[in-house]
DOLUM-259432 format. One record per residue (C-alpha): y, x, z. Coordinates in nm, 3 decimals, padded with zeros to 5 digits. Example, Ala and Ser with C-alpha at 12.3 -4.5 7.8 and 13.67 -1.06 7.14 Angstrom:
R         v         u         w
R   -00.450    01.230    00.780
R   -00.106    01.367    00.714
//
This chain:
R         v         u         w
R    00.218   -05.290   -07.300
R    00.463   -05.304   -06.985
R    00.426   -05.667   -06.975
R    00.102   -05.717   -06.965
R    00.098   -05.411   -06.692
R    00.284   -05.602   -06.506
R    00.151   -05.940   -06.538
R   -00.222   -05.732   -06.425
R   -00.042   -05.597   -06.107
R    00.103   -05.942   -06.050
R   -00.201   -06.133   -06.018
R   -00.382   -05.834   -05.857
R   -00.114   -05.844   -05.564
R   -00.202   -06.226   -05.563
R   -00.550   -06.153   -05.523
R   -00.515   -05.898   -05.256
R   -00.280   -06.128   -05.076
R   -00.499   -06.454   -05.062
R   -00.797   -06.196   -04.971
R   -00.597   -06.052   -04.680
R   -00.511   -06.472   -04.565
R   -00.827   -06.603   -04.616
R   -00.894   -06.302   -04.385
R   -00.655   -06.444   -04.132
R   -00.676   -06.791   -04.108
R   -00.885   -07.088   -04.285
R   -00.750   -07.362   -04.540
R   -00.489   -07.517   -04.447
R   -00.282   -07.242   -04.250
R   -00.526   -07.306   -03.934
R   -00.639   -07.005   -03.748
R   -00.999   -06.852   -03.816
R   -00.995   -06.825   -03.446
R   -01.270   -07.085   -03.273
R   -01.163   -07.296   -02.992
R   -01.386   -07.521   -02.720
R   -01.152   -07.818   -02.812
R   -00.934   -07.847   -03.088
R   -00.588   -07.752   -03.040
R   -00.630   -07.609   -02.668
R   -00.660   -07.289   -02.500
R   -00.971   -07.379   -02.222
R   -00.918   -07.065   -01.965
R   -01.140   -07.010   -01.710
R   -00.958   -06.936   -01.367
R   -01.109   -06.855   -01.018
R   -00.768   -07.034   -00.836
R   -00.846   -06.859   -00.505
R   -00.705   -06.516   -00.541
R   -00.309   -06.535   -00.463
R   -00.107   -06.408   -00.559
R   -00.300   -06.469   -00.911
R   -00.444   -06.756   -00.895
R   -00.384   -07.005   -00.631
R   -00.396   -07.388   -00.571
R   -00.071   -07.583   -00.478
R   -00.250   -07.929   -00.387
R   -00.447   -07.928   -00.698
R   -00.221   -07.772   -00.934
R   -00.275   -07.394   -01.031
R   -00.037   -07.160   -00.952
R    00.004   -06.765   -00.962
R    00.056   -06.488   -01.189
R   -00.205   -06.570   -01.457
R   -00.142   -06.927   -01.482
R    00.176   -06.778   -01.611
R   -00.013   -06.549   -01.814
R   -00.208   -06.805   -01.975
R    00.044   -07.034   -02.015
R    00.309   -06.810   -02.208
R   -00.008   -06.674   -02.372
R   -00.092   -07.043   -02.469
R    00.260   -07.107   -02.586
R    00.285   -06.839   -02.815
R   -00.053   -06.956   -03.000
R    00.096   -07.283   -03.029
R   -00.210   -07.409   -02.840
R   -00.224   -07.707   -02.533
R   -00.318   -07.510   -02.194
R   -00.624   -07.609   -01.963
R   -00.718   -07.418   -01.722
R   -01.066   -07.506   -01.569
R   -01.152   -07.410   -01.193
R   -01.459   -07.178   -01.157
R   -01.636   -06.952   -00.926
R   -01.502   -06.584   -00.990
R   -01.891   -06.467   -01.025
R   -01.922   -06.741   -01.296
R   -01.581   -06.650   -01.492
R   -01.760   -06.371   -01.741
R   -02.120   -06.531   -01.822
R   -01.913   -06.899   -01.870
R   -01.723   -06.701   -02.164
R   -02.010   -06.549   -02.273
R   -02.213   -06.851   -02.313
R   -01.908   -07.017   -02.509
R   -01.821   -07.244   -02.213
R   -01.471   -07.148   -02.239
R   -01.248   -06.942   -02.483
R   -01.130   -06.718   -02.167
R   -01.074   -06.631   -01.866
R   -00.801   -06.533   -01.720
R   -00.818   -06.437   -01.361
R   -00.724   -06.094   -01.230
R   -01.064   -05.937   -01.441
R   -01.057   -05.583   -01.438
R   -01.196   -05.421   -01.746
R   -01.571   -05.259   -01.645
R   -01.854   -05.182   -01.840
R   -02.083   -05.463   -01.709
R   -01.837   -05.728   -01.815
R   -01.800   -05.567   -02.109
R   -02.121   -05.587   -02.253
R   -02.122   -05.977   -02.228
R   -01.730   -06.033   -02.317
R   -01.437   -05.880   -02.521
R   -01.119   -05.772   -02.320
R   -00.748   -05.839   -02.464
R   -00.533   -05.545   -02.403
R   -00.419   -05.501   -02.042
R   -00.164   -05.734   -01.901
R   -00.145   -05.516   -01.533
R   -00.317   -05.245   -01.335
R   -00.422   -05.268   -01.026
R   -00.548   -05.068   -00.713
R   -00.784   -05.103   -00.450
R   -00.675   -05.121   -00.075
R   -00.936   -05.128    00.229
R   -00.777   -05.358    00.542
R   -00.933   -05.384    00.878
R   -00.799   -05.557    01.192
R   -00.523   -05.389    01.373
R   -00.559   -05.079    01.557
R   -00.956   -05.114    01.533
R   -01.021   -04.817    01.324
R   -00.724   -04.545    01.194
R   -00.919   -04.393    00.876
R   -01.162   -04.539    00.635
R   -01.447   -04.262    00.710
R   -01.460   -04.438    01.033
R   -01.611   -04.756    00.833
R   -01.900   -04.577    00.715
R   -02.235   -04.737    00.846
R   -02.019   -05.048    00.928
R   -02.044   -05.437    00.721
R   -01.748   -05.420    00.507
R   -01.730   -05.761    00.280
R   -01.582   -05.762   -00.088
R   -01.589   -06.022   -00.293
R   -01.926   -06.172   -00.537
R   -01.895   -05.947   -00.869
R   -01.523   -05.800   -00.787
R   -01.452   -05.424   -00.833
R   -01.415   -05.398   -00.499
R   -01.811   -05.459   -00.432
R   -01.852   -05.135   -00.641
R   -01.559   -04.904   -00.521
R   -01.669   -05.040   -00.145
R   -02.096   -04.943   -00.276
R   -01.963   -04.594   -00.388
R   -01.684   -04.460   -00.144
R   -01.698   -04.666    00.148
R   -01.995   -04.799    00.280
R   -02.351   -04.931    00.194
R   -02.322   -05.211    00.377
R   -02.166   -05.441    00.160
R   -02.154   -05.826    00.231
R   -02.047   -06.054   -00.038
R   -01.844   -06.334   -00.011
R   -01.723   -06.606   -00.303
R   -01.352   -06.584   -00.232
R   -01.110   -06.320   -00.076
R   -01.040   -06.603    00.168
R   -01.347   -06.596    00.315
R   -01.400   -06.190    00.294
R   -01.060   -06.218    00.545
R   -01.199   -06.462    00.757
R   -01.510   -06.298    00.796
R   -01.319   -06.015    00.902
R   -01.106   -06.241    01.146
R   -01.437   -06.366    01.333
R   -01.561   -05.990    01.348
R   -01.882   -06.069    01.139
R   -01.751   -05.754    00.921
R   -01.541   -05.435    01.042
R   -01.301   -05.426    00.669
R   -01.231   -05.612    00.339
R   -01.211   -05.404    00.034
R   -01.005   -05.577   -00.206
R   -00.711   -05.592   -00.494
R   -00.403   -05.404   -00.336
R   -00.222   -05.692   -00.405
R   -00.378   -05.924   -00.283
R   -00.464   -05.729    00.059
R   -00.074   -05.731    00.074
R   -00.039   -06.136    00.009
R   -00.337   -06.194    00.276
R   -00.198   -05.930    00.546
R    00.177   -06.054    00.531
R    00.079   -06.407    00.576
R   -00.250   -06.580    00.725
R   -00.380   -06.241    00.826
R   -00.121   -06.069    00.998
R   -00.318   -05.931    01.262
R   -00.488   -05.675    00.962
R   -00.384   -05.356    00.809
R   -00.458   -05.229    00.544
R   -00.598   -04.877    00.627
R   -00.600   -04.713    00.265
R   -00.456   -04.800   -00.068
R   -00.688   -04.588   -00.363
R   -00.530   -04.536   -00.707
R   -00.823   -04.710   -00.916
R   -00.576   -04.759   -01.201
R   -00.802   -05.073   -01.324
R   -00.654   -05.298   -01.575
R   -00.663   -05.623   -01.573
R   -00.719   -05.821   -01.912
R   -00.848   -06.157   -02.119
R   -01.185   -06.224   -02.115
R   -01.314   -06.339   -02.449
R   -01.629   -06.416   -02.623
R   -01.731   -06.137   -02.832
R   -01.831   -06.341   -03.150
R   -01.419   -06.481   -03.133
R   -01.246   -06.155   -03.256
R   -00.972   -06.333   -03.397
R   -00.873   -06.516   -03.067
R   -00.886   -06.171   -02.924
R   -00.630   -06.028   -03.204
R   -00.423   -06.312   -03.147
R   -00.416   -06.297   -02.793
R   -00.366   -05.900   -02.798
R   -00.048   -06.010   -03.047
R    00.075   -06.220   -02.774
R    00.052   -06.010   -02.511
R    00.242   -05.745   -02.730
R    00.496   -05.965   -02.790
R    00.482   -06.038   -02.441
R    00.544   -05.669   -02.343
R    00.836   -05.623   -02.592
R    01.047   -05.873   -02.523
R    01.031   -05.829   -02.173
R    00.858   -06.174   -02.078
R    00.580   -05.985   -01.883
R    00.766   -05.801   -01.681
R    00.956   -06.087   -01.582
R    00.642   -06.293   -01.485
R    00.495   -05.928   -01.292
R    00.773   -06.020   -01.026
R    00.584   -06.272   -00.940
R    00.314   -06.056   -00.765
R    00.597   -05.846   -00.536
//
């Protein structure tokens, strides 16, 4: 009677186990995860948002080309990275066009209805710069052309707090030189990047007010692709633990 007990709880644990692989990954020990092109993490990257995502000739560089290559690494998957517009980054993994994006995306509502965030990787503020001396408070802007950037958070916090008189632009570069040629009186922006642009090409601007939005960024993934996410959220964890994301968060300042 014990041995065949036994032998029933032996083969049930078998059947449980294979149910919770099969669960997991498909024959053959691949992941259940799908993938644009075998063997390769395609990320979607707007490289024109340093200190995140940059261009060094034509090589990205930044923060989340880190990201996404540790992230890539630890999924034992090839990294591409493929250059697109920053408004195009969330419907691109939406439609399946790519298996993320990864490009200082703050978690919202509106993206998340069309795509699946990874846990958060870093938080971010927003920070309102102006020229120099110009204006001394940001109730001073109100009525005024402020510029943000196509689909950033900064288009809404700059709609709800700031101004109505919001003028998009594609890249943070050209929200800063729109504010350079006086075409708009501020630039309402990533904290972090208001720093990079301020301290370097844009020295003559200040930023007037740094707002603790607490927004998070994360991985953009398709919402029919749960398993990436999980695996990706596992990374990142891993990530976190063992100290390899703070060590690439020094790389912002």
């Amino acid at each position: 009677m014990a041995k065949r007990f036994v032998a029933v709880l032996v083969t049930l644990c078998a059947v449980l186990a294979a149910l919770c692989f099969s669960g997991c990954a498909e024959e053959g020990g691949k992941p259940s995860y799908q993938l644009v092109s075998e063997g390769k993490l395609t990320v979607a990257m707007a490289p024109n948002f340093p200190p995140f995502d940059s261009l060094d000739g034509e090589t990205p560089t930044g923060f989340d080309v880190s990201v996404a290559r540790e992230v890539a690494n630890r999924l034992g998957l090839q990294l591409e990275i493929k250059a697109v517009p920053f408004d195009e980054l969330v419907q691109g993994v939406h439609d399946g066009t790519y298996d993320v994006a990864i490009s200082a995306l703050s978690i919202n509502p509106s993206r998340s209805e069309l795509v699946d965030f990874s846990s958060p990787y870093y938080l971010v503020d927003q920070a309102i710069v102006a020229k120099r001396g110009v204006y001394e408070k940001v109730s001073e802007l109100k009525g005024k052309q402020v510029a943000a950037e196509a689909e950033a958070t900064g288009y809404d916090y700059a709609m709800a707090n700031v101004t109505q008189n919001v003028v998009t632009y594609k890249t943070a570069a050209e929200c800063f030189a729109a504010l350079e040629a006086g075409q708009v009186a501020a630039v309402v922006t990533d904290e972090p990047a208001a720093t990079y642009f301020t301290n370097s090409t844009y020295s003559n601007c200040v930023t007037l007010e740094t707002v603790a939005t607490c927004e998070k960024y994360a991985v953009a993934v398709n919402k029919d692709n749960r398993a990436l996410t999980d695996a990706i959220n596992d990374a990142l964890d891993q990530m976190d633990k063992d100290g390899t994301l703070a060590e690439l968060q020094k790389q912002v300042g």
